[in-house]
C-alpha positions, 0 to 999 in steps of 0.5 A: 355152524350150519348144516353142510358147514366147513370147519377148518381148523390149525391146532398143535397135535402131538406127534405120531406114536407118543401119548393120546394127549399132554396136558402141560402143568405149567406152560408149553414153550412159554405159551400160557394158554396151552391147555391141551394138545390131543394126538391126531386120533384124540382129535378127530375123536373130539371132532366126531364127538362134536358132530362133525363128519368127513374129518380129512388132515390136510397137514402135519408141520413141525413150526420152525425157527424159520417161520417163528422168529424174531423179526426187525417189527417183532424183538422180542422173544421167540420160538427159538428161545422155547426149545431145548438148546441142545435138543431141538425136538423139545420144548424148555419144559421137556415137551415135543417141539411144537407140531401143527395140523391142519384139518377140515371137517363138515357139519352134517347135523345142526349145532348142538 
């Protein structure tokens, strides 16, 4: 990225006051290329570490059955069939339910 870049990125962060990061052994409501998932401080650690500056989280959502669902052009399987079914805020395998963050950061230096 050029210097005075922006980045915006959407990625799943943990929810507030749980671990620094999970690393599923498995799988992440069903998703196979879930490799980690960072709190919000990990990931603006990453960020800083990347060389990225003025890091600013522009959201926190929690995606939803309402938003992620089974549609008449997308039958098959979806996130309401990765969550607990008697807990909502976790995934089958016992993970939080999926939050996502949208953050936007600045490149000052040149890339690495």
């Amino acid at each position: 990225m050029a210097p005075g870049g922006e980045l915006v990125l959407e990625t799943l962060v943990l929810p507030p006051r749980g671990p620094e990061v999970l690393k599923p052994p498995t799988r992440y409501a069903q998703m196979r290329n879930v490799w980690e998932i960072p709190n919000l401080e990990r990931l603006q650690g990453q960020l800083e570490q990347a060389g990225f500056t003025d890091i600013r989280i522009l959201d926190i959502t929690q995606t939803t059955i309402d938003e992620q669902r089974a549609t008449r052009w997308m039958t098959f399987q979806s996130l309401q069939d990765f969550l607990d079914p008697e807990n909502s805020q976790l995934t089958i395998e016992g993970h939080p339910a999926p939050t996502r963050a949208i953050v936007s950061a600045k490149r000052t230096h040149g890339s690495r």
